[in-house]
DRENPA-651950 format. One line per 5 residues: number of its first residue (from 0); for each residue x, y, z of C-alpha. Coordinates in Angstrom, 2 decimals, m for minus. Layout:
! residues N
NUM> X:Y:Z | ...
! end
This chain:
! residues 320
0> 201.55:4.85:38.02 | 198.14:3.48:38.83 | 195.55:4.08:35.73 | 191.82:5.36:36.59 | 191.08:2.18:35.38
5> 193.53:0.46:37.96 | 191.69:2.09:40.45 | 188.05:2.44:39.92 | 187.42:m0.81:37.45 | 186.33:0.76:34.67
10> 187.51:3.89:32.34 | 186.11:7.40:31.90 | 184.39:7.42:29.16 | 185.26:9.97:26.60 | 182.37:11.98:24.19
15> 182.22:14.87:22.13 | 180.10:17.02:24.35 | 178.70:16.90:28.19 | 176.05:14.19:28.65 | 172.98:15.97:30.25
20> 171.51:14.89:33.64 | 174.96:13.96:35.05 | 174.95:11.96:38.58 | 176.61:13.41:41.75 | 180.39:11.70:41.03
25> 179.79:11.32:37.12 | 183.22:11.92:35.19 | 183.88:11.63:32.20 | 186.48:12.71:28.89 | 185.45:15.83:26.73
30> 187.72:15.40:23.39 | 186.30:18.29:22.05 | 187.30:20.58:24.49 | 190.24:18.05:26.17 | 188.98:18.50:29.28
35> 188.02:15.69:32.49 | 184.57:16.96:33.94 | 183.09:15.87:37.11 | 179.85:15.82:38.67 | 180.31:17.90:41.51
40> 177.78:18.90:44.35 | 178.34:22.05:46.86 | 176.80:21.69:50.08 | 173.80:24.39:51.40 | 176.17:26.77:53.80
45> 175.39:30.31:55.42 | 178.20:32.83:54.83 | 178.67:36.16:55.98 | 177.72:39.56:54.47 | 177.46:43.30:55.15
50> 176.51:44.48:58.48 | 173.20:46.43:58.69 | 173.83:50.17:59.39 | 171.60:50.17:62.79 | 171.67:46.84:64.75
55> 167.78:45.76:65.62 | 165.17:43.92:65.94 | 161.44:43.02:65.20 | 162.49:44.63:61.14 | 160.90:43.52:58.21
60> 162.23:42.38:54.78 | 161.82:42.66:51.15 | 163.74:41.37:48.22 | 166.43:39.07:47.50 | 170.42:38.24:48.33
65> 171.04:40.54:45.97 | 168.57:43.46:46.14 | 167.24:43.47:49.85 | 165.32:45.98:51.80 | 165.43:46.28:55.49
70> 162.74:48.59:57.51 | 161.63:49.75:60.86 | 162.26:47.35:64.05 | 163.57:48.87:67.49 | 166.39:48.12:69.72
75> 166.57:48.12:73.76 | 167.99:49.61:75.88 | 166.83:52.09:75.83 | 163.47:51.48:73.48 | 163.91:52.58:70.22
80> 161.17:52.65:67.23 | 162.68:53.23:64.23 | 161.53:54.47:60.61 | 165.00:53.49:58.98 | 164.80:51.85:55.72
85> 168.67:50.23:54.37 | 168.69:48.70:51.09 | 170.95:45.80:50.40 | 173.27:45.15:47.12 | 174.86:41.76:47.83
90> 177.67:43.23:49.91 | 176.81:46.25:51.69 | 173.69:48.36:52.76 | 173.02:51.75:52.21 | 170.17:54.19:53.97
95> 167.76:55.30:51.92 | 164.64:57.35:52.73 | 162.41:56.58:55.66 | 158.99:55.26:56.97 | 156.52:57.95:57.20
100> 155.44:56.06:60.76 | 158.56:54.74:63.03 | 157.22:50.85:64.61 | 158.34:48.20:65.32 | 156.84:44.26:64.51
105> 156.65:45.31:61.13 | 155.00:42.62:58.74 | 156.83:43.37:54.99 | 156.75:41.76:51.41 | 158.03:42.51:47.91
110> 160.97:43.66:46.43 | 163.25:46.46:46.79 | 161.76:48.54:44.07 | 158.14:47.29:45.04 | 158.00:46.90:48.56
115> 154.94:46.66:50.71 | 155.23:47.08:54.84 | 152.18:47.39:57.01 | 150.86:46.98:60.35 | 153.44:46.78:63.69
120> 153.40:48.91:66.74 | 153.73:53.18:67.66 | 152.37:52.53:71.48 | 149.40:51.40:70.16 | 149.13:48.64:67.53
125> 148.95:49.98:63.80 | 147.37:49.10:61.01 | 148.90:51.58:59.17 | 150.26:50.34:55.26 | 153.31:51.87:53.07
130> 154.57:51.33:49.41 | 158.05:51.65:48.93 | 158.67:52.38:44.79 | 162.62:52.35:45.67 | 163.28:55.76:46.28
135> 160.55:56.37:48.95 | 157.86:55.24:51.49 | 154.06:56.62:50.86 | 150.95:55.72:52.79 | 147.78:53.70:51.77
140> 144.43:52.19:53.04 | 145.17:50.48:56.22 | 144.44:46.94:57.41 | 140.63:46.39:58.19 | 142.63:45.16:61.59
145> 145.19:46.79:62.98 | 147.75:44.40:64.20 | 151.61:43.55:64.88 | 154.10:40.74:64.45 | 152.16:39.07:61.94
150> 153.15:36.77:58.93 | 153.48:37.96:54.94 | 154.15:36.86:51.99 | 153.34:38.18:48.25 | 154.04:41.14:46.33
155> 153.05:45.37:46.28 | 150.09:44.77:44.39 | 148.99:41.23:46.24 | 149.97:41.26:49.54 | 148.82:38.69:52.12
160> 148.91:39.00:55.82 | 148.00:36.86:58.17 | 148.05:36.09:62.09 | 149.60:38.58:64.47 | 148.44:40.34:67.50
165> 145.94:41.99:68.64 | 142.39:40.84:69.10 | 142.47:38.11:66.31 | 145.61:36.15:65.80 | 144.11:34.10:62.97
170> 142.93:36.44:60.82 | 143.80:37.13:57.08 | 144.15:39.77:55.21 | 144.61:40.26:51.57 | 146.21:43.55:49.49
175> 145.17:44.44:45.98 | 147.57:47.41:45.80 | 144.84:50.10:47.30 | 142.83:48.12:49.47 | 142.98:45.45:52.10
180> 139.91:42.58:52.15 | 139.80:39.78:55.03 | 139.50:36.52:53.75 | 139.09:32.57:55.31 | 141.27:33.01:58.84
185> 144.45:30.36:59.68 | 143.63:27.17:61.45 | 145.82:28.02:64.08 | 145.84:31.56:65.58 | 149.30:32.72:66.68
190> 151.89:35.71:66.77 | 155.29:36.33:65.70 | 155.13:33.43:62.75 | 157.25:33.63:58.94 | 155.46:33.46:55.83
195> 156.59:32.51:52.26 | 155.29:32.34:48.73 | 152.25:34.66:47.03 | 148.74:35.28:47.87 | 147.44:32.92:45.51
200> 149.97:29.74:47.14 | 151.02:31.03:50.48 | 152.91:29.24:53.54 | 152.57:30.17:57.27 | 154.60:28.56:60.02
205> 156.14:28.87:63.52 | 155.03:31.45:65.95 | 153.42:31.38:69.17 | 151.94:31.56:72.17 | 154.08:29.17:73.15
210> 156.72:27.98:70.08 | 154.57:26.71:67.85 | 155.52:23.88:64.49 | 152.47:24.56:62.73 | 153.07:24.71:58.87
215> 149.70:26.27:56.71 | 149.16:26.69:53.04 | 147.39:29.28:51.70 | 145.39:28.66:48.08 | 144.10:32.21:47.41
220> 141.04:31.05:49.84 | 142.00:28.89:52.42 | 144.51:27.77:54.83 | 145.22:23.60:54.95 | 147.35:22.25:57.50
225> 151.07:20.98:56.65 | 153.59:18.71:58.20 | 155.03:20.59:60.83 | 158.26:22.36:61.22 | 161.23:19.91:63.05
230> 161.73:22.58:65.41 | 159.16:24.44:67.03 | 159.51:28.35:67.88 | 158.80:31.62:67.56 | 160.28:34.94:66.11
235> 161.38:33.52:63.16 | 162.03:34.22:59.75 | 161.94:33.04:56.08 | 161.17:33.64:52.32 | 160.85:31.49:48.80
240> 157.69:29.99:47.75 | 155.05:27.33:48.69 | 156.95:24.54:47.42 | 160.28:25.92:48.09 | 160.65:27.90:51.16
245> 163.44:28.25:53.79 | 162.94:29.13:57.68 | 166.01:29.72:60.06 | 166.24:31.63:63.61 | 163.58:32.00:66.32
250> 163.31:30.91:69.63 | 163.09:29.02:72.00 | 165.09:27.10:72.48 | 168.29:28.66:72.02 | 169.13:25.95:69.23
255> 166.30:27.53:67.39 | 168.26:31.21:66.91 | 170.65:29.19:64.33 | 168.50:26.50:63.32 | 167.65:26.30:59.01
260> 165.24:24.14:57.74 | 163.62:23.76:53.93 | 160.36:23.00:52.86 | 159.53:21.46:49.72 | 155.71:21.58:49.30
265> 155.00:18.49:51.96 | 157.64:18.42:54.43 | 160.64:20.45:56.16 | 164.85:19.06:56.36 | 167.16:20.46:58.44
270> 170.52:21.90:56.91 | 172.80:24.12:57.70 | 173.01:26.52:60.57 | 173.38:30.28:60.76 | 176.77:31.82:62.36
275> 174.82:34.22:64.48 | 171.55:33.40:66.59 | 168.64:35.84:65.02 | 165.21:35.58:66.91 | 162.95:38.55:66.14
280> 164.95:39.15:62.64 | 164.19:39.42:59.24 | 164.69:38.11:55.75 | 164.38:39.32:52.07 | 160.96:37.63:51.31
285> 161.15:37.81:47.75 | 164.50:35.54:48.09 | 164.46:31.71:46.81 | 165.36:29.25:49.45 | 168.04:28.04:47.21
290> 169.65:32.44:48.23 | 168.19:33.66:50.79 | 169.39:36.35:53.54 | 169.12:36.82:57.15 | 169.67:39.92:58.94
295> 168.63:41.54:62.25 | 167.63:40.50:66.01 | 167.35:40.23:69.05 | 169.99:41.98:71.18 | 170.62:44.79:69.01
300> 172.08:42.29:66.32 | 173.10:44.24:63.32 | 175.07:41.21:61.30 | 173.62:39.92:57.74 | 173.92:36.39:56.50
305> 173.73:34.61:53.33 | 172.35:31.18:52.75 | 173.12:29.34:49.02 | 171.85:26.02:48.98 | 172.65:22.62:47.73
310> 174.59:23.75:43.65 | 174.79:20.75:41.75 | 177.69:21.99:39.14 | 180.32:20.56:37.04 | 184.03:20.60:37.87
315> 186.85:21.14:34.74 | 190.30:20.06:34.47 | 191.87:21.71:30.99 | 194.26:18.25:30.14 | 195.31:19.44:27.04
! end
């Protein structure tokens, strides 16, 4: 029988407990616990979870993998605004207690015990703001500008929104948990864009008119342009922070309903892609990119998915 040795050209060396900082492929002997550890990395995948009660689109999201919150969005034919709010547990969602206002376009942060959703559309476009303390919705101030499909990020008690129709696509808005204040406007004025991180380190990117790239971070002030997104579009989604965020869906082109990308505080990789094409869905906002979720979309779409990335582990095999 060929040796390890025989094969490789040198042995696995053997200590008395794991060496830190291994290298993808590292192996090596523990005699203390008579095991053979590897160096093992797990490729970034999307898998499937539980299927949103009420298929639909233009939602927002709060939370993480674990602890989402989905609210409002519509579905067509025929239109339908909805005030549903579904929170998520890692498997399955359950209703819980509505939106005071049904709309769709629905900008949302936080998490599902501290959720903050605000803006969208009745008929009319809405400026109207909600606090969700996980048990149910109740109004606030509203924006200074009413407006609908805009971008978010932050928590309940510093909420940033930004972009967004109506009259001013490039305007910002900041939430101190009562009020709303505008602040320094994006660089680029569009609709329909995903936002990440807080409002003191914020990222905006995608949207439209047109399917835009355009990547912006946010510094509590200001907006500075980015390197732009590998694949343009529009009715996207995402969540993590400034220096670790994840986009995936959108549209067009139809590549773009599936497409993930991560950003890591200068520029944005491509990795895996989503089963099902989501433009106009949502994510949990609070979620790392490393475990995100995407759920929600265009066509009535009522499927969740579940992104883990890149899990550099260790792999044991008991010799003793």
């Amino acid at each position: 029988m060929s040796t390890y040795r025989t094969l490789k050209g040198y042995n696995i060396k053997s200590v008395t407990s794991d060496p830190a900082n291994t290298n993808e492929g590292q192996i090596w002997y523990n005699d203390t616990t008579n095991q053979i550890k590897v160096n093992t990395v797990k490729l970034a995948a999307w898998a499937s979870g539980g299927n949103l009660g009420q298929g639909r689109s233009s939602l927002a999201g709060a939370g993480t993998q674990t602890a989402g919150l989905a609210f409002g969005g519509s579905s067509y034919p025929p239109l339908t605004r909805y005030n549903l709010s579904e929170e998520y547990n890692g498997s399955a969602w359950t209703e819980g207690n509505n939106l005071n206002q049904a709309r769709n376009s629905i900008a949302g942060c936080g998490s599902q015990t501290a959720a903050l959703g605000f803006g969208g559309y009745i008929g009319p476009v809405t400026g109207k703001t909600e606090e969700y303390n996980g048990t149910s919705w109740a109004e606030q101030n509203d924006l200074n500008t009413a407006g609908y499909d805009m971008g978010s990020a932050g928590t309940q008690t510093a909420g940033l929104g930004f972009g967004g129709y109506d009259s001013h696509t490039d305007l910002t808005e900041e939430y101190n948990g009562t009020s709303w204040t505008e602040t320094n406007n994006l660089n680029t004025g569009r609709n329909t864009l995903a936002g990440a991180g807080t409002q003191t380190a914020g990222l905006a990117f995608g949207g439209r008119p047109g399917a835009k790239a355009n990547t912006e971070e946010y510094d509590g002030s200001s907006w500075t342009n980015s390197n732009n997104l590998n694949t343009a579009r529009m009715g996207l989604a995402g969540s993590g922070t400034q220096s670790a965020a994840i986009a995936f869906g959108g549209g067009p082109p139809e590549g773009a309903k599936v497409a993930t990308e991560l950003y890591d505080g200068s520029s944005w990789t491509n990795t895996s892609s989503m089963a099902t094409g989501k433009q106009q869905g949502a994510g949990g906002t609070a979620s790392p990119n490393s475990s995100s979720i995407a759920f929600g979309g265009g066509g009535n779409v009522n499927s969740t998915e579940e992104f883990t990335g890149i899990i550099d582990a260790v792999t044991s095999l008991d010799v003793s």
